[in-house]
C-alpha positions as CSV (number, residue, x, y, z in Angstrom):
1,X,25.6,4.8,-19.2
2,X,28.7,2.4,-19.9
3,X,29.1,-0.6,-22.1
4,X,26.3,-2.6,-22.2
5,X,27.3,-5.9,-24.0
6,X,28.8,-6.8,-20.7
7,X,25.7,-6.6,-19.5
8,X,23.1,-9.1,-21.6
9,X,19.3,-8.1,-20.7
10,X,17.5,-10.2,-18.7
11,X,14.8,-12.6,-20.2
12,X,12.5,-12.3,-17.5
13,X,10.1,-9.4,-16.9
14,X,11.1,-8.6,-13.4
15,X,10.2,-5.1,-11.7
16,X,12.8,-2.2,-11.7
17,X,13.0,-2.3,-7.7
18,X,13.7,-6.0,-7.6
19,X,16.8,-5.7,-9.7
20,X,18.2,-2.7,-8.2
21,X,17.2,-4.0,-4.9
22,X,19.4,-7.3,-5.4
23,X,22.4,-5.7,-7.3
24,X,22.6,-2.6,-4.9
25,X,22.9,-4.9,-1.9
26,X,25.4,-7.3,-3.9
27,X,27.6,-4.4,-4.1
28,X,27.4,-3.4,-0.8
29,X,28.5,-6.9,0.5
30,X,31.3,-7.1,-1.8
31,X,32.5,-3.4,-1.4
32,X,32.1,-2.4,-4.5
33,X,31.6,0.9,-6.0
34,X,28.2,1.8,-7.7
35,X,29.2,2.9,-10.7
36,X,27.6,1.3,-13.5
37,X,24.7,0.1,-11.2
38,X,22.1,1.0,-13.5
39,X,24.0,-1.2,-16.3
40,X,23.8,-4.0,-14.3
41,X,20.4,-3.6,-12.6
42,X,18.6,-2.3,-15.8
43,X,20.6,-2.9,-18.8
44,X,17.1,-3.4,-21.1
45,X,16.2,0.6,-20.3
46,X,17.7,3.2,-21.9
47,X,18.1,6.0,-20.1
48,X,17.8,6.7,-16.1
49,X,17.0,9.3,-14.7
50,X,18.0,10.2,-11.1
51,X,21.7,9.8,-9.9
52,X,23.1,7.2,-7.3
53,X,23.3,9.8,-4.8
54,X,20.2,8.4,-2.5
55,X,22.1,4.6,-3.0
56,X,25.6,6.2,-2.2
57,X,24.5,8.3,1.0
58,X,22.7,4.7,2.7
59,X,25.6,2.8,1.4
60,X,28.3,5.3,3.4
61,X,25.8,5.7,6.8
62,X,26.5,1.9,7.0
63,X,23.1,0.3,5.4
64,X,23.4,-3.1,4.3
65,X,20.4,-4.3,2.4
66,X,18.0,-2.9,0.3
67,X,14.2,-4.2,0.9
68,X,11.4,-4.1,-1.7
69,X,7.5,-3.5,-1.7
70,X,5.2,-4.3,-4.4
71,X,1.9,-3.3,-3.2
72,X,-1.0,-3.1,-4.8
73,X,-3.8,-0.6,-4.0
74,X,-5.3,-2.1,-0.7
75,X,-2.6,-4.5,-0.1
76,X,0.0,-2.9,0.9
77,X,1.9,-5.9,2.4
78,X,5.5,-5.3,3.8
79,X,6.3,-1.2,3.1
80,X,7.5,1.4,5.8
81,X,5.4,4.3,7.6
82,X,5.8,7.3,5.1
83,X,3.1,10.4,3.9
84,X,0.4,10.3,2.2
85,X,2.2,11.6,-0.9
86,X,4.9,9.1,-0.9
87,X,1.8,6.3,-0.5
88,X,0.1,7.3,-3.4
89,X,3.2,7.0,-5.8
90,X,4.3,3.6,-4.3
91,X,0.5,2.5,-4.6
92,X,0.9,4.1,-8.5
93,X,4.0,2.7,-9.4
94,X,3.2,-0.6,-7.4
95,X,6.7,-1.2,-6.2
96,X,9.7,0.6,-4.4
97,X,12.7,0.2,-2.7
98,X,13.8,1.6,0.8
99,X,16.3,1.3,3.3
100,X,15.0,-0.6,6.5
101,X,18.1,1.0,8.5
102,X,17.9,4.6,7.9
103,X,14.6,4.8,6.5
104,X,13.9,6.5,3.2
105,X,12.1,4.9,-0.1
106,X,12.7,5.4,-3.9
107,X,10.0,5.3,-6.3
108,X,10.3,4.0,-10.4
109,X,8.5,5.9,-12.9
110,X,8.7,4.2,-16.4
111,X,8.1,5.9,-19.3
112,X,8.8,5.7,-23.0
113,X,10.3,8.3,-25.6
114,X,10.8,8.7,-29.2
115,X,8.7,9.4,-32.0
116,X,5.5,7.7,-30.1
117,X,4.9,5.1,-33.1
118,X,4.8,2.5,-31.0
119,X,7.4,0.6,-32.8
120,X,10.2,-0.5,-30.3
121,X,13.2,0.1,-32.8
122,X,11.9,4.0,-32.6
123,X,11.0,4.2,-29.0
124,X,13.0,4.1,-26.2
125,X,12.5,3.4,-22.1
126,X,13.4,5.6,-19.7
127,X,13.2,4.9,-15.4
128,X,13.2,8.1,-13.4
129,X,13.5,7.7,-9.6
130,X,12.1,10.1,-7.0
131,X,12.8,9.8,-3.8
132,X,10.7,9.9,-0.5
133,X,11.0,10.2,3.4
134,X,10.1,7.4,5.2
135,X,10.8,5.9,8.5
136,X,13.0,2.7,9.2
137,X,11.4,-0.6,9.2
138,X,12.7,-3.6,11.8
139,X,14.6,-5.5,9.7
140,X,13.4,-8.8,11.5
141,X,10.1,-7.9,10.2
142,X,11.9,-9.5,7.1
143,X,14.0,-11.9,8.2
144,X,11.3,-14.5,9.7
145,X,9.8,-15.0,6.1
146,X,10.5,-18.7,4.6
147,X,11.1,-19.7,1.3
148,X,9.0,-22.5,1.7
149,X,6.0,-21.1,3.3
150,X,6.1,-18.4,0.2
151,X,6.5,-21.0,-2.7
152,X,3.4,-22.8,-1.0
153,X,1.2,-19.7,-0.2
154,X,2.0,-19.2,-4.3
155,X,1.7,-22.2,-5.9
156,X,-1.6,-23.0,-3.8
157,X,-3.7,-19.8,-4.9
158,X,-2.2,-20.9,-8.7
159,X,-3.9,-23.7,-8.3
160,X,-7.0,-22.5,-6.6
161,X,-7.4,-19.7,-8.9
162,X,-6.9,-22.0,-12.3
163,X,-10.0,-24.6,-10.6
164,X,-12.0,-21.5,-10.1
165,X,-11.4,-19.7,-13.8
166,X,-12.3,-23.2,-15.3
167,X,-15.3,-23.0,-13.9
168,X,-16.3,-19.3,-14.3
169,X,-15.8,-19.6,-18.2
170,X,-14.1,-17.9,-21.1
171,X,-10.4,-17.7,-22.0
172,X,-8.5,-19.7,-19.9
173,X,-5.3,-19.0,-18.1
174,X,-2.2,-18.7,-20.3
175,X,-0.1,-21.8,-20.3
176,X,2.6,-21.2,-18.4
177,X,5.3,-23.7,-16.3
178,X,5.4,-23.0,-12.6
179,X,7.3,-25.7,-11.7
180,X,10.7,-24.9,-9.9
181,X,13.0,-23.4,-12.7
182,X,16.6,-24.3,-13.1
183,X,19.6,-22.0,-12.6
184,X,18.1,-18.7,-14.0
185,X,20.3,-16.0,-12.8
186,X,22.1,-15.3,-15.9
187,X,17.8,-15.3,-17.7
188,X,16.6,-12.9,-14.8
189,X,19.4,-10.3,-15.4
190,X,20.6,-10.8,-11.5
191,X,23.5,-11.2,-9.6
192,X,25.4,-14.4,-8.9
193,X,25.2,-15.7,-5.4
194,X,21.5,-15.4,-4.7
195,X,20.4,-18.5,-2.9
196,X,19.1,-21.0,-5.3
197,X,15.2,-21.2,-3.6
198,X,15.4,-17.9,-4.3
199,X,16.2,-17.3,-7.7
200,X,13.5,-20.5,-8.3
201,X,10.8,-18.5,-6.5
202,X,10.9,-15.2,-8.1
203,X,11.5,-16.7,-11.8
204,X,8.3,-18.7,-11.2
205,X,6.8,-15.7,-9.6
206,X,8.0,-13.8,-12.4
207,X,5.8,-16.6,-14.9
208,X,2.3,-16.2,-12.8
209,X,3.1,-12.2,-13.0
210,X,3.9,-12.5,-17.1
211,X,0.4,-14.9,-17.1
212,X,-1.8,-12.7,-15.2
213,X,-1.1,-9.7,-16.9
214,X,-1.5,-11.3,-20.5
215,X,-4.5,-12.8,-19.4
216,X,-5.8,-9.4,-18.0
217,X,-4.7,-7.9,-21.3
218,X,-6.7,-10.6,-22.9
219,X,-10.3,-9.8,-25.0
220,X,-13.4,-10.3,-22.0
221,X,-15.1,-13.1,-23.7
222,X,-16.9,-14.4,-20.8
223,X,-20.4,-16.0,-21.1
224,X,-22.0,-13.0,-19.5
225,X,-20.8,-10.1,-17.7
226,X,-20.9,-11.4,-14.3
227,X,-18.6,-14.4,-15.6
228,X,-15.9,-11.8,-16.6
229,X,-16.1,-9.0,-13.8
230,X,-15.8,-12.6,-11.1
231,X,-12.7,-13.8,-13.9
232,X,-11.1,-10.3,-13.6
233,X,-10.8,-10.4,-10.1
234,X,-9.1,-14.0,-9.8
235,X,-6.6,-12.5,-12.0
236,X,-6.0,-9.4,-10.2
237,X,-6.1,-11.5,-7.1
238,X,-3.8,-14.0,-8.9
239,X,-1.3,-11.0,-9.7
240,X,-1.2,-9.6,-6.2
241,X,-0.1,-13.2,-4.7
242,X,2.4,-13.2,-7.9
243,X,3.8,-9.9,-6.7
244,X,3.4,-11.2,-2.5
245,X,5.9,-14.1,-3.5
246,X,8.1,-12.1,-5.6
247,X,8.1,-9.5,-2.4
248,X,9.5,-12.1,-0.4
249,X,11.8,-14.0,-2.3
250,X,13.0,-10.6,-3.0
251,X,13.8,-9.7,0.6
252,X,14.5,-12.7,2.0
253,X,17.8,-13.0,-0.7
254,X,18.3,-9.5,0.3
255,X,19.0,-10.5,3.9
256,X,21.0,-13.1,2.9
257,X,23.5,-10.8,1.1
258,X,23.3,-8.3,3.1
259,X,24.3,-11.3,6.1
260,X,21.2,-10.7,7.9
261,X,20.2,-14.5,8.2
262,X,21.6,-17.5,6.8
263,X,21.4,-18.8,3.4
C-alpha cells in the first residue's frame, strides 16, 4: 500500500467515509493523482480492498466533491435515491460516500483478520468497498447547511440528553470535553486546509460518538429495567445527533474544497 510513516494514524476515531470523503475531494481540488489515497485516508487499516477505479472514473467525468451519509436505521438524514439493496448496506454499515454529480455511492465493510485471538498485535483490519447505483443528489441540498446551526443543534441535545441520563439513573455519561477543540487536523488523520469550524465540529463530534458508544458498551446497571431500556435510547439518540453533526461538518468542508460555497 506505500510507506506509511508518512502517513501517522489519526488519534481520533472517525468513520472510513469521512476520511476518504475529505482526502478524495482535497485531491481533486489540487489535481492530484490518487495514488496512495488509501495511505492517506486510512493509514490505521491494513489492507483495502476495492481499487480506486469508482474514485478515478468521478474524478475524470468532472466531479468535484465527495458527500457523506451516516445514517442510522430510520434516520436516514442527507443520502441519495438508490435500491433497496444498496439501502440496506448503507443502513448496515451506517455511512457511505457518493458523488452528488453523477450519482453513485460506495459502501465500507470493516472486518478483521488474523489468527482471531483478539489480540491487536495478531489481528489485522481490513476495509472493502462495494459499490452501488444511485442517483445524483442537488448539491445545494448541501451547501445551505451552517456550521453554526450544527454545533448548536449538537451541543444542545449533549446537554439535554446528559440532564435527562442524570435523572434516569445508573452509569453516567463518560467524561468527555466538548468544548471547541484546537487545531486537530494533524490528530484526526485529515487534510490541511479544512476550514477551522469545521475540523472543531467533527473532532467534538467525533468525542460525543467515542462517548456514546462506550457508554452503550457500558454494563446496564440501571435501577430497574425501565431505567435502562429509557437510558439506552438517550444514548442511541445521543449517537445519531453525534453522527447528524459529523454528517454536516463533513459536507459542508467538502463544498468548500470542492469550491462549492465559501469558506
Amino acid at each position: 500500500m506505500g510507506s506509511r510513516p508518512t502517513y501517522p494514524e489519526p488519534v481520533a476515531e472517525l468513520p472510513a467515509s469521512v476520511r476518504t470523503a475529505l482526502w478524495t475531494t482535497d485531491a481533486w481540488a489540487r489535481g492530484l493523482s490518487l495514488d496512495g489515497l488509501w495511505d492517506r485516508a486510512l493509514p490505521d487499516v491494513d489492507a483495502v480492498g476495492g481499487s480506486t477505479a469508482s474514485l478515478s472514473a468521478w474524478g475524470d467525468l468532472g466531479e468535484r466533491g465527495l458527500f457523506v451519509a451516516l445514517p442510522h436505521s430510520g434516520h436516514p438524514r442527507v443520502l441519495p435515491r438508490c435500491s433497496a439493496d444498496a439501502l440496506a448496506d448503507v443502513t448496515r454499515a451506517e455511512e457511505c460516500l457518493f458523488s452528488p454529480m453523477l450519482g453513485g455511492l460506495l459502501v465500507p465493510e470493516p472486518t478483521t483478520f488474523g489468527p482471531g485471538d483478539g489480540t491487536d498485535l495478531d489481528s489485522g483490519h481490513r476495509i472493502d468497498w462495494t459499490f452501488h447505483d444511485s442517483e445524483p443528489l442537488a448539491v445545494h441540498v448541501v451547501t445551505g447547511l451552517d456550521v453554526r446551526d450544527a454545533r448548536r443543534r449538537l451541543l444542545e441535545t449533549v446537554l439535554s440528553t446528559t440532564v435527562e441520563l442524570e435523572a434516569v439513573g445508573g452509569a453516567p455519561l463518560p467524561s468527555r470535553d466538548v468544548s471547541p477543540p484546537q487545531r486537530r487536523d494533524e490528530g484526526l488523520g485529515l487534510p490541511h486546509g479544512i476550514p477551522e469550524a469545521c475540523l472543531a465540529g467533527i473532532a467534538t463530534a467525533a468525542l460525543v460518538a467515542e462517548a456514546s458508544a462506550m457508554a452503550l458498551g457500558a454494563p446496564p446497571d440501571g435501577v430497574t429495567l425501565g431505567h435502562v431500556v429509557e437510558r439506552d435510547r438517550l444514548l442511541r439518540s445521543l449517537l445519531r445527533a453525534a453522527d447528524s453533526a459529523m454528517e454536516d461538518f463533513t459536507n459542508i468542508a467538502v463544498s468548500v474544497i470542492a469550491g462549492w460555497r465559501p469558506a
